[in-house]
C-alpha positions in Angstrom: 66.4 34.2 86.0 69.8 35.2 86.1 69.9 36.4 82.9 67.0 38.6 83.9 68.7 40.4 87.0 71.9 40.9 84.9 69.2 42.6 82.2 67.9 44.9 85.0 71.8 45.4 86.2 72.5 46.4 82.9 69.9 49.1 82.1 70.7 50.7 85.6 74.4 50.9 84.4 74.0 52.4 80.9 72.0 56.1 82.8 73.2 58.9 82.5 73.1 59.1 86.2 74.7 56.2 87.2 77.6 57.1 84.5 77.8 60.2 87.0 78.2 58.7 89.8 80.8 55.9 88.6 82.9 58.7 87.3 82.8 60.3 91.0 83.0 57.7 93.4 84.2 54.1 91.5 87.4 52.5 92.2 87.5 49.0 91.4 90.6 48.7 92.0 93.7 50.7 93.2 96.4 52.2 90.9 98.9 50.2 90.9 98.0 46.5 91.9 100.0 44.0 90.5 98.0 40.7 89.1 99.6 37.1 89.2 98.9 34.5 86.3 95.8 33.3 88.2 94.4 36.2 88.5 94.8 37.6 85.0 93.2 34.2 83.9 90.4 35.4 86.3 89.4 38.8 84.8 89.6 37.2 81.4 87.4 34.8 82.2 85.2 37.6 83.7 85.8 40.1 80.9 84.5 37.3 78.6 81.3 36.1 80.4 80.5 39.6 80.6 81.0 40.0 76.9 78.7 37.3 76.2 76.1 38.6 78.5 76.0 41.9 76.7 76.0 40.7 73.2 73.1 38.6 74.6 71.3 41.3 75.9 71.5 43.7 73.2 71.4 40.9 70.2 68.3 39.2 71.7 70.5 35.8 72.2 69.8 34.7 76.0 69.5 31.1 75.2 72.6 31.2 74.2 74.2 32.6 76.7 72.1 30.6 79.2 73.9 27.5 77.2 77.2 29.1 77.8 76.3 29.6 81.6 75.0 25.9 82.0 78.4 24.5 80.2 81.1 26.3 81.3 79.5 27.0 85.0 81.8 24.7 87.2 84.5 27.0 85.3 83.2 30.2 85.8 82.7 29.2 90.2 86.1 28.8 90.2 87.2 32.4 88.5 84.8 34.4 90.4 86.3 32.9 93.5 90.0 33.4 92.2 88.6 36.9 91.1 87.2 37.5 94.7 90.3 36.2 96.6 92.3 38.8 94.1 90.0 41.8 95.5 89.9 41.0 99.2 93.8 40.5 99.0 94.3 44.3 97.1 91.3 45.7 99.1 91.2 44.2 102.1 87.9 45.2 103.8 86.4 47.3 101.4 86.7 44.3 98.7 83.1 43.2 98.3 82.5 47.2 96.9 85.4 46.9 94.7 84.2 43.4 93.2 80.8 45.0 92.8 82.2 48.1 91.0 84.2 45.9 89.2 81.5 44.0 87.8 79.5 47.1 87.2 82.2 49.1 85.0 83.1 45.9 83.1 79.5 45.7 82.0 79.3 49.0 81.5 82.6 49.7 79.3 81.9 46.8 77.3 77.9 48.1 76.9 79.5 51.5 75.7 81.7 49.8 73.2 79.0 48.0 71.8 77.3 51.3 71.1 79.9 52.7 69.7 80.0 49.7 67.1 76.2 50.4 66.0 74.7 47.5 64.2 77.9 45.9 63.0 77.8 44.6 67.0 75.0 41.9 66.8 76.6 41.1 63.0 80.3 40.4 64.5 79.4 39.3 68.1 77.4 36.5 68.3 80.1 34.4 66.2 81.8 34.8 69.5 79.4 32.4 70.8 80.2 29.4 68.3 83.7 29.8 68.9 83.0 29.6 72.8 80.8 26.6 72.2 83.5 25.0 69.8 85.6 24.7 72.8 86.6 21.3 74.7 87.5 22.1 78.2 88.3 24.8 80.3 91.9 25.1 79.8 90.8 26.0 76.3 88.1 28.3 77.5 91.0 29.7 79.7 93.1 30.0 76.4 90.4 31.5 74.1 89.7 34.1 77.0 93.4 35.1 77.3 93.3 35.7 73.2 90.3 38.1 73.0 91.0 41.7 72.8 87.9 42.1 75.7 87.5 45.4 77.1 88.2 45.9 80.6 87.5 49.1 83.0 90.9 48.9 84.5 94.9 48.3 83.2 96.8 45.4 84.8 100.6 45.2 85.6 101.9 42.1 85.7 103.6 41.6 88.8 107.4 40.5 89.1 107.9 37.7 91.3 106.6 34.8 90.1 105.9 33.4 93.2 101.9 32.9 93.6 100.2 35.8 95.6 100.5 35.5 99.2 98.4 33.0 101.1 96.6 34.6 104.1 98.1 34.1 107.3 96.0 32.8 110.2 97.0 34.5 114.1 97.0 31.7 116.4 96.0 33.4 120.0 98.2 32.1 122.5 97.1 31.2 125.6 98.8 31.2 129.6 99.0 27.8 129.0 100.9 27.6 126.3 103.1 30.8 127.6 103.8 28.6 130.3 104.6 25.8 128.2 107.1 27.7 126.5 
C-alpha cells in the first residue's frame, strides 16, 4: 500500500505543472545550512530509499523494494526522524513544508535522471537492489549509502564544529513561588 501512494506521489511530481510550480515556490531547504555527520547520514539514507523507490516504479520491481522496506525498516524510522529533527532545527516552523518539498524534489530529480538514462536505467539499476540486500546491518547500509553517487535536489556544506547540532532548549516558566524562593 505504501508503495502504491508513493506511485501516485510520483506521477503527480513528474507534470509539467507541478515542475512549474516547484521551480516557483520550492525551497527545501535554505542556502546555506550547514549539515552535521548525522544528518548527512540522514539524506543518504533518504536519497537511497528514494532511489530504490523509483527504480522500482519505473523497472516494474515493487517486491523488491517492498523487501528492502520490510528489512531495513527499523533503519529507515530512525533517518527520517534524524532527517525531520534536521528540518525543524534549519526551518523552524515552516519545517513540515520543507521536509515535504524535500521529499518531493528528491523523487523528482532522481525520476528526471532516470529519464535522461533511457533504457540503460532498468539494465544498471536494479543491481542496486542485490548490493542493498547483500548487506549485514545498518552501519553497512549507512556505509553503502554514503558511497553512492545518489542525486539530491539540494548541495550540503559540511558544517565546522564538530560538536553535534544543538539540542533544543526547554523554557522553564517560573513562578512567584519560586521568585520568592530565590
Amino acid at each position: 500500500m505504501r508503495l502504491l501512494s508513493a506511485a501516485l506521489a510520483l506521477a503527480m511530481l513528474a507534470s509539467p505543472m507541478a515542475d512549474a510550480a516547484r521551480s516557483k515556490t520550492s525551497k527545501a531547504v535554505p542556502s546555506n545550512p550547514c549539515t552535521y555527520e548525522g544528518d548527512r547520514k540522514a539524506f543518504d539514507i533518504e536519497g537511497l530509499k528514494s532511489e530504490l523507490m523509483v527504480t522500482a516504479l519505473v523497472c516494474k520491481d515493487q517486491d523488491r523494494y517492498n523487501d528492502f522496506m520490510g528489512r531495513y525498516k527499523p533503519d529507515l524510522v530512525v533517518q527520517e526522524r534524524a532527517l525531520g529533527a534536521y528540518f525543524k532545527r534549519v526551518n523552524g516552523r515552516a519545517s513540515q513544508k520543507a521536509y515535504d518539498d524535500y521529499i518531493s524534489n528528491l523523487a523528482n530529480v532522481q525520476e528526471q535522471d532516470g529519464l535522461k538514462a533511457g533504457t540503460a536505467f532498468c539494465d544498471n539499476l536494479p543491481d542496486l537492489f542485490d548490493e542493498v540486500m547483500a548487506l549485514h546491518n545498518s552501519d553497512e547500509l549507512d556505509e553503502f549509502a554514503n558511497s553512492q553517487a545518489i542525486v539530491q535536489p539540494v548541495a550540503f556544506q559540511t558544517c565546522t564544529t564538530v560538536a553535534a547540532p544543538p539540542a533544543t532548549v526547554r523554557r522553564v516558566k517560573h513562578t512567584r513561588k519560586a521568585a520568592k524562593a530565590g
